[in-house]
DRENVO-990919 format. One record per atom (N, C-alpha, C, CB): z, x, y. Coordinates in pm, whole numbers, plus 50000, padded with zeros to 5 digits. Glycine has a CB too. Layout:
% residues N
ZXY/...
This chain:
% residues 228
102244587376403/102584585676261/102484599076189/101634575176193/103384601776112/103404616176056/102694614275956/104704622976020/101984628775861/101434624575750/102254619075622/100724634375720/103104622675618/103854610675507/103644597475497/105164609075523/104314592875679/103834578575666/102894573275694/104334571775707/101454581875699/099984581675674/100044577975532/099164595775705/100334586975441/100104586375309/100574575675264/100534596075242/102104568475278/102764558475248/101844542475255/103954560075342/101054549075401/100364532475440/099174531775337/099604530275631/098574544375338/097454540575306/097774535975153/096384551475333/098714545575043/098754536374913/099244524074901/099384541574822/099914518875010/100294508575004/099284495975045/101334510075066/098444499675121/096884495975113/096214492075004/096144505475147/096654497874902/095734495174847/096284489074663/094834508674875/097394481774722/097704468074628/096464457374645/099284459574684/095614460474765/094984446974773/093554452074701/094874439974947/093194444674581/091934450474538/090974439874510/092104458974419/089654440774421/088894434674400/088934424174272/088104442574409/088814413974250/088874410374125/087904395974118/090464408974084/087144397773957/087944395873840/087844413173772/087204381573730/088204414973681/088104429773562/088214440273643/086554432873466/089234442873755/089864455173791/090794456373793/089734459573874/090964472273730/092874471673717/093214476773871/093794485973568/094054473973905/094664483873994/096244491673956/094784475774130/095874503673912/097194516073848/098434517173951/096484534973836/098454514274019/099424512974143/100164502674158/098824513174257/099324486474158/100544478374178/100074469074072/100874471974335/099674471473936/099624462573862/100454474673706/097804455073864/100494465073593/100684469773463/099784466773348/101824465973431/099554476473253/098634473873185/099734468873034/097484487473186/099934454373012/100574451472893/100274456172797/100614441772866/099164455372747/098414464772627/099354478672551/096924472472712/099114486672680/099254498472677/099764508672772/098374500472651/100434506472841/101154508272912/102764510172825/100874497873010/103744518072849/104524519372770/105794510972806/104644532172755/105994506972955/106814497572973/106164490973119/108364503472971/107234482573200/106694478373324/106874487473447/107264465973353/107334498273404/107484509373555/106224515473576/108654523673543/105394519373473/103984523773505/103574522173627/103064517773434/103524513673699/102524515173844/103534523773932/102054497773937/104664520673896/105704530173983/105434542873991/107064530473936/105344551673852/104864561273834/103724564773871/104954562673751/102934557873846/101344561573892/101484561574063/100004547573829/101924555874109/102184555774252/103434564474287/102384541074300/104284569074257/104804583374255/103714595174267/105574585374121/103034599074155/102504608874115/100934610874216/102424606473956/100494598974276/099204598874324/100224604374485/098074580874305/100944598474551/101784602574598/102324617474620/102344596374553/102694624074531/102954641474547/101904648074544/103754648774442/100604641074513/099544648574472/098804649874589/098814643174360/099274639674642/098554639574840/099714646874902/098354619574949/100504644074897/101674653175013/101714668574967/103604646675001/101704673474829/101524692374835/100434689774900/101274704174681/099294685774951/098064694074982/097874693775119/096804689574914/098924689075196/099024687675338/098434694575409/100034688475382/098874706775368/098594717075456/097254727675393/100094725175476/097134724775283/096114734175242/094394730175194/096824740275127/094574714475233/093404709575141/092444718375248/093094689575118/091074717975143/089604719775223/088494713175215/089074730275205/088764710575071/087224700075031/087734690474967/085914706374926/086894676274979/087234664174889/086084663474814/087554650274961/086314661974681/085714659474573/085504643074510/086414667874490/084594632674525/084464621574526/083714614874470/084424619574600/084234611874351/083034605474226/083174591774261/083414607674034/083034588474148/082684566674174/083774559274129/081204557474058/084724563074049/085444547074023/086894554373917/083984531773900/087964551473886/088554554373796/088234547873661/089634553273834/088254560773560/088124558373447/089534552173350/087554570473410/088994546173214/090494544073154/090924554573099/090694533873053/090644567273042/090904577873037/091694586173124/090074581073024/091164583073233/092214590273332/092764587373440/091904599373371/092664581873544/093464574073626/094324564773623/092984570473678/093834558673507/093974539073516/095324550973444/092554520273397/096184557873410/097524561773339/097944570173436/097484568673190/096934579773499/097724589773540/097854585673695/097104604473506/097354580873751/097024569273881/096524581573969/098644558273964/095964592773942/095074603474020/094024603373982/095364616374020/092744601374043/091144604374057/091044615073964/090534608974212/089914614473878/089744627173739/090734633873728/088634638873746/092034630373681/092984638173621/093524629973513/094014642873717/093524636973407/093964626973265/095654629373239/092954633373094/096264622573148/098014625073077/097784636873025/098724613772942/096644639773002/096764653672866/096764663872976/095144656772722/095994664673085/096554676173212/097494678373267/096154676473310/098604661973286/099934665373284/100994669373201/100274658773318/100184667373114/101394664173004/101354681672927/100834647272861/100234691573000/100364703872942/099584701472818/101834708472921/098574694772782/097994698772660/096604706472716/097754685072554/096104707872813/094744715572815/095624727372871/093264709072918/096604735772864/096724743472907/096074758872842/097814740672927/095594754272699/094304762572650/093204765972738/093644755772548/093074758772775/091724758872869/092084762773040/090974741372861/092834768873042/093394768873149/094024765473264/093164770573158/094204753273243/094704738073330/095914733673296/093804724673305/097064736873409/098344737073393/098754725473460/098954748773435/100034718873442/100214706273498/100954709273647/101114696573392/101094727273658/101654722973819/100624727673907/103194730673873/099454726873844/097954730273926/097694709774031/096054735373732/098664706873958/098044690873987/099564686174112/097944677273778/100364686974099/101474689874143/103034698574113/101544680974156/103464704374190/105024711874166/106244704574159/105384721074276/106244697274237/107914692874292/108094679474216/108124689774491/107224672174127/107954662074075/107634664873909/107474646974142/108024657773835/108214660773678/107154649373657/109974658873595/105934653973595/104484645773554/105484637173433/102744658373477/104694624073443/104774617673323/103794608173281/105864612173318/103464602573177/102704593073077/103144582773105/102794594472936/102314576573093/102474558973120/101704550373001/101624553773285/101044554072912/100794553172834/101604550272671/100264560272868/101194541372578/102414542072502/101824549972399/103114528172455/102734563872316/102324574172247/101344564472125/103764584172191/102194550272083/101164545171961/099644544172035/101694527471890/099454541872136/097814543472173/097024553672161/097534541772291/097834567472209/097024580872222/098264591472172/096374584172403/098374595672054/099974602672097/099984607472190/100624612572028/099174620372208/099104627072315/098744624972490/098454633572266/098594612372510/098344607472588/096864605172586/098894612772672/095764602872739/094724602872698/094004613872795/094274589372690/092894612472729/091604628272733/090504622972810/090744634572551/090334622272948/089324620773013/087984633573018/089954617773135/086854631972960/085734640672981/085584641973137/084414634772909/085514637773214/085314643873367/086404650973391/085164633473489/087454646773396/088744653673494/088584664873389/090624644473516/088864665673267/088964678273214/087334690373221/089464673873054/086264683173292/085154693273330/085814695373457/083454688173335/086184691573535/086494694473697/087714701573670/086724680173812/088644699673617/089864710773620/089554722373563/091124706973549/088954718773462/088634737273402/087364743573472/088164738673204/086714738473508/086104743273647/086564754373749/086114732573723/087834740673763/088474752373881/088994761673870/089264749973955/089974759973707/090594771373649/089324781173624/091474767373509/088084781473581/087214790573574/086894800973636/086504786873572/086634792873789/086064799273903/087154805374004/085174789273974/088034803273942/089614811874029/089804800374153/089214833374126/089764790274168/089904782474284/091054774374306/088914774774292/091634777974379/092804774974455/092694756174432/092654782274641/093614748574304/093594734574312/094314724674441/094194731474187/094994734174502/095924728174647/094534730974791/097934742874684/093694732774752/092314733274832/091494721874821/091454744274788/091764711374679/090904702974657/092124691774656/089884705874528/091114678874697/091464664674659/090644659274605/091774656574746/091014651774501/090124640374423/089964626674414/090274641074323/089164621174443/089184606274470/087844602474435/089554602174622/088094587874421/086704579574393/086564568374504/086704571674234/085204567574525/084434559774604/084834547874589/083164560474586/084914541274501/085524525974440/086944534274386/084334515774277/088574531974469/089584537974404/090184532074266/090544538774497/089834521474210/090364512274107/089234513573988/090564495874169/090064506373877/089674511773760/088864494473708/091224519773657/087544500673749/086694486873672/086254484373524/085374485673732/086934474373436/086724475573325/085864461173291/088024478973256/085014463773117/084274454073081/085464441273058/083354458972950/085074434873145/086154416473094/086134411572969/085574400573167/085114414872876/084914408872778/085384421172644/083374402872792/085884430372685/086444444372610/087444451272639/085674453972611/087904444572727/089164447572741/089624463772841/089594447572584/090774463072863/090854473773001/090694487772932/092534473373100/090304490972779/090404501872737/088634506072762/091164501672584/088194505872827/086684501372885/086664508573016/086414483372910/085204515473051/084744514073198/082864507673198/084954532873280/083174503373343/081884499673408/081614498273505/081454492273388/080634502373558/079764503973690/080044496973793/078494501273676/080904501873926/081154490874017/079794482474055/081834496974147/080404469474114/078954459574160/078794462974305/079154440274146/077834462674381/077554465174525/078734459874587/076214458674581/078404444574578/079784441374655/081314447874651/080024428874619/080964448974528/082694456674522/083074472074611/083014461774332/081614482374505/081614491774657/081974490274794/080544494874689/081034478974837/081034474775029/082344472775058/080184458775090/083044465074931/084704461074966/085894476974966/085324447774804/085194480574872/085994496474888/085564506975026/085494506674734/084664501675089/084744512675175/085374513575309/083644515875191/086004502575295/087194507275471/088474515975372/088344485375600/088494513775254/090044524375178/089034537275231/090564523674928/087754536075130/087334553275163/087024555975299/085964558775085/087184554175372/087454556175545/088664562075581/087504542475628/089734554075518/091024554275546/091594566675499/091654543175496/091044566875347/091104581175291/090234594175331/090844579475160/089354593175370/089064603675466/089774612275585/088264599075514/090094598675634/091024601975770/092604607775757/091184587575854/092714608075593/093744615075588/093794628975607/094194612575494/092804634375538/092224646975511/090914650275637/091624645975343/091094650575730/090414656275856/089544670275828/091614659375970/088394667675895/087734684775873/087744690975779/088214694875935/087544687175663/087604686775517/085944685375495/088644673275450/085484696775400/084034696375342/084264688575204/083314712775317/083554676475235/083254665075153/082134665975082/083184654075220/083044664874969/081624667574846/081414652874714/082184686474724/079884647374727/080214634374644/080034640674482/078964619674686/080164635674382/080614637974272/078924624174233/082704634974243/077944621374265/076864612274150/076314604574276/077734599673997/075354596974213/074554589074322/075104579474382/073464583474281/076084566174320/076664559974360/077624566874495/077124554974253/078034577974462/079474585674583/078554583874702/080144607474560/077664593274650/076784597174776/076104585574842/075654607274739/075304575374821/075054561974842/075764558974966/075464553374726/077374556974886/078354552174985/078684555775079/079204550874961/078564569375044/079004577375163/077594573775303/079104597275097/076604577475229/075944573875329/075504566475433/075594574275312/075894554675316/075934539275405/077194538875526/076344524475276/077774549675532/078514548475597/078614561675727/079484545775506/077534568475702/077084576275789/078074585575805/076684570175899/078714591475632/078944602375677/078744615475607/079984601175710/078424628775631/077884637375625/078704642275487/077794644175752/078114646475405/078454654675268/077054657875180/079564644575164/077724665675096/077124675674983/076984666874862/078134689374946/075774666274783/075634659974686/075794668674545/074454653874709/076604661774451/076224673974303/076154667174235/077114685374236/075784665574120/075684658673991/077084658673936/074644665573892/077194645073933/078454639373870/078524650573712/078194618773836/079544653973695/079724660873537/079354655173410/081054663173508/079434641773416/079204632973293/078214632773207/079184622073319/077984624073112/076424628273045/075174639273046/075784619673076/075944651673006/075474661973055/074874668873182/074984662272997/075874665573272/075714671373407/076654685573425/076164659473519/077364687273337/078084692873382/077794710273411/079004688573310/076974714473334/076684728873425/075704726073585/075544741073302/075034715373600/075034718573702/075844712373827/073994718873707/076854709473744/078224702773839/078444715373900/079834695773752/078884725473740/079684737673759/078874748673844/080094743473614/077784748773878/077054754673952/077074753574091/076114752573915/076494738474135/076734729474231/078484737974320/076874711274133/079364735574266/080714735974271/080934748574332/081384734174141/080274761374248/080484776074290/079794778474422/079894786374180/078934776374389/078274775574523/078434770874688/077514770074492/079394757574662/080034755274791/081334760074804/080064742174821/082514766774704/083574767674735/083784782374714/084344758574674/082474792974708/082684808974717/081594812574773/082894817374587/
């Protein structure tokens, strides 16, 4: 099987998810807010080019816990928000063909929700990170331990919350699967939950403090340290 149609199986894998109160950005739509019904198309496009440029160059996987509604659940990539594609942090140094080249990023989001799309606090500590430290973004992959976006049921999908054990245990033959895409790759977990999982599953990685709730210098520390 070539890596394409590695990549092909595995997103296609992963229509099958957990429920009740998870979205899945790939083969579901968010009516709300979502700007029409092609959204998962897109999001599954874009998660898509974002694995095939790095074919040849990845080195380390970067692996927090769950997609946020901020940034996945639109952009259907692990800590990467609309506002990184869409060219608005490019102040900060984070360009939208740092994330991919060959296809044209888009929003899935409808502008009356966010004009600008939306602003995830992690993905935008981890991208300007990398833009910081001069680091090659076709070196890294991003993913979460739980790949789907768990939201409060009673608040609706504009919400996150804490995967449940079970749900983890159910996510971890994807994060297997996704490993095995990326071979010989220094795996790095992104918070306690990553690492947990990872462990329970006996396999070897680097722990850093998730960026969130003031983690983030010693994310950004953590970070320099394994990739110079």
């Amino acid at each position: 099987m070539t890596f394409r149609n590695s990549i092909d199986a595995f997103i296609e894998s992963l229509h099958r998810h957990p429920e009740p109160a998870v979205f899945n950005p790939w083969y579901q739509t968010d009516p709300s807010n979502d700007i029409d019904g092609g959204g998962s198309i897109i999001r599954r496009r874009q998660l898509r080019q974002y694995f095939l440029e790095r074919e040849d160059s990845v080195k380390y996987l970067l692996i927090a816990e769950a997609l946020g509604y901020q940034g996945g659940h639109f952009s259907g990539m692990a800590m990467t928000s609309e506002r990184i594609l869409l060219g608005h942090k490019s102040s900060d140094g984070v360009q939208p063909e740092q994330v991919f080249r060959n296809l044209e990023p888009e929003r899935t989001s409808k502008p009356s929700v966010k004009a600008n799309g939306f602003s995830e606090n992690t993905a935008t500590t981890v991208w300007t990170t990398l833009a910081e430290f001069g680091i090659d973004t076709y070196e890294i992959v991003l993913w979460n331990t739980f790949p789907w976006h768990p939201f409060e049921p009673d608040s609706g999908m504009l919400t996150n919350r804490t995967p449940t054990r079970d749900e983890l245990e159910y996510a971890q033959p994807y994060l297997e699967d996704f490993l095995a895409l990326f071979p010989e790759c220094t795996i790095v977990a992104l918070g306690n939950h990553s690492s947990d999982n990872l462990t329970s599953l006996g396999i070897e990685h680097t722990k850093l403090r998730h960026p969130s709730f003031g983690g983030a210098p010693k994310f950004r520390a953590g970070l320099e340290q394994i990739v110079h």
